[in-house]
N, C-alpha and C positions, 0 to 999 in steps of 0.2 A: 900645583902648576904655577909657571911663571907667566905675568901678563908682559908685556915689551908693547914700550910705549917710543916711538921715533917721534922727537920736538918734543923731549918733557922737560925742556926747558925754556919754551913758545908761550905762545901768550893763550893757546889753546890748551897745547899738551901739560903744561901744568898741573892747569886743575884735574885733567884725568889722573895725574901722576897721584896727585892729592886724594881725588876718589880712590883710587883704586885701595890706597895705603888705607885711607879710612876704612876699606872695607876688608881691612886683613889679606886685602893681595900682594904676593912677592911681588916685586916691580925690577923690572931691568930699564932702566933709559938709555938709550940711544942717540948717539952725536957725534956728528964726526969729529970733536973736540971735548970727548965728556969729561966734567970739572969733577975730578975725584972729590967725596966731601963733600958734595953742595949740600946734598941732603943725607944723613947717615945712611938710612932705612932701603936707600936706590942703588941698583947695582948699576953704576957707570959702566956703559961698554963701546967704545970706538964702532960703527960701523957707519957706511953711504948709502944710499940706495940709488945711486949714481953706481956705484961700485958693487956688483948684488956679490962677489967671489969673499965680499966682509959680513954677508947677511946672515951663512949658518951657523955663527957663531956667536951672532946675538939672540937668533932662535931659538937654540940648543932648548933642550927640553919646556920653551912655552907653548899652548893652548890661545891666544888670544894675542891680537895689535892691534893697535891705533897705528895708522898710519897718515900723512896729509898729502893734500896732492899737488897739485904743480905749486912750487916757487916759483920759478922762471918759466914761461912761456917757451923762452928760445933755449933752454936748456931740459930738456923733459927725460924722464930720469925711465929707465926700461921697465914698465910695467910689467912685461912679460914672464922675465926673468926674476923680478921681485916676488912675487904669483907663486911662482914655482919656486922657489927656495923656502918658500913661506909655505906653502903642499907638502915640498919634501920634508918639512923639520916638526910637521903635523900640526901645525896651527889650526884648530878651527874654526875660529869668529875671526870678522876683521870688522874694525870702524875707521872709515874712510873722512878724514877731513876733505870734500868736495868742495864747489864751489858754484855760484850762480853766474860768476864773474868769467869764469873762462869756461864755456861750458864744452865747447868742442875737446880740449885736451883731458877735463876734468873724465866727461863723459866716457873716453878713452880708458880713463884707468878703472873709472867702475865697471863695464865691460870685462877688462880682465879679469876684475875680483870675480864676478859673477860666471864667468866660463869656468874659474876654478873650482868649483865645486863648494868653498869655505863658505859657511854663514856670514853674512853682511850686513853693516846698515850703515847707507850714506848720509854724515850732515851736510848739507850744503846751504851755507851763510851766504849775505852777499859780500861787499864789502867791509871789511873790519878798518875802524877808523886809525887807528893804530899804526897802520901799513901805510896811511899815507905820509908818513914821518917819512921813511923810505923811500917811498917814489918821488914824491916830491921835494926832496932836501935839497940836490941838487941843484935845480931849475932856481928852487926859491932864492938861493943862495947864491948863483952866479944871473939868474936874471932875473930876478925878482918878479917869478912867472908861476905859475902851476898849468900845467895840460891834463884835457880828457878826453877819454876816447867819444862821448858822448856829453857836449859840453851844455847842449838844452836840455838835458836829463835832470829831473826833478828828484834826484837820491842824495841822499847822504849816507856815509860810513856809518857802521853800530858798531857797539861797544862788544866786544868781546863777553863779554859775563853772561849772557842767554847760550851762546852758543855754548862756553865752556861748562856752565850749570846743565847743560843739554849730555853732553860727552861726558863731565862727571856722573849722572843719574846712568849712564851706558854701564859705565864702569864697576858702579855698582848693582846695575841689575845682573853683570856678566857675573859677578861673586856668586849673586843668586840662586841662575839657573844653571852652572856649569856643576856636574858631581863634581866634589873635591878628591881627588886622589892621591894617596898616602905614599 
């Protein structure tokens, strides 16, 4: 079976992409721009989850996703429908990039995983320090500023590498326990 990994080219879905290869998983990546080539071993395949009418056919015959959850707050991509396209094409595990940072929309999408019936398990990181190259480019740049939402808050961003070493050990427990089918 195929695992389909949506961001396996993210600072997260990498190293799942990486697990998975290490543990002898076919791999399809997912992007709405996939760079034919990046990696030989990955089967690039165009689809959104913005767009679920491009999802059956990155599903097409896989058992298993990773998927992440909100980029954008003010842009929130239909869970619903992603759920059910991911049902209909038989997936049955899903690992949900969540988040501690947005928890109201995050919480949303785990919700759906979980009414659909699919096996689940949510990481939820806080901040990734990484991200704030992004958020804060802008600001830095035209006003030499940074904003937060919680600006006495004693946190700082983490480094991506716990969560991803977290989401590769997924990847490879999911080779594990799934029968293989010929």
């Amino acid at each position: 079976m195929v695992a389909v990994v949506f961001g396996a080219r993210g600072n997260v879905g990498r190293h799942v992409a990486d697990g998975l290869l290490a543990a002898g998983e076919q791999l399809r990546a997912v992007s709405r721009t996939p760079a034919a080539g990046l990696t030989p071993e990955w089967e690039a395949v165009a689809a959104d989850l913005h767009r679920p009418e491009t999802l059956p056919a990155a599903l097409d015959g896989a058992d298993k996703v990773f998927l992440y959850g909100m980029l954008d707050p003010r842009k929130p991509y239909d869970i619903e429908k992603v759920a059910a396209a991911a049902t209909a094409a038989g997936i049955r595990q899903v690992v949900l990039l969540s988040s501690v940072s947005v928890p109201r929309l995050n919480r949303t999408i785990e919700q759906a995983i979980q009414r659909s019936g699919m096996d689940w398990t949510f990481l939820r990181p806080g901040t990734f320090a990484t991200n704030t190259r992004t958020w804060w480019a802008e600001s830095i740049r035209t006003d030499r500023s940074s904003t937060s939402a919680r600006p006495s808050a004693a946190a700082s961003g983490s480094n991506t590498s716990p969560t991803s070493r977290l989401a590769r050990k997924w990847a490879e427990q999911c080779i594990r326990s799934w029968p293989r089918q010929s």
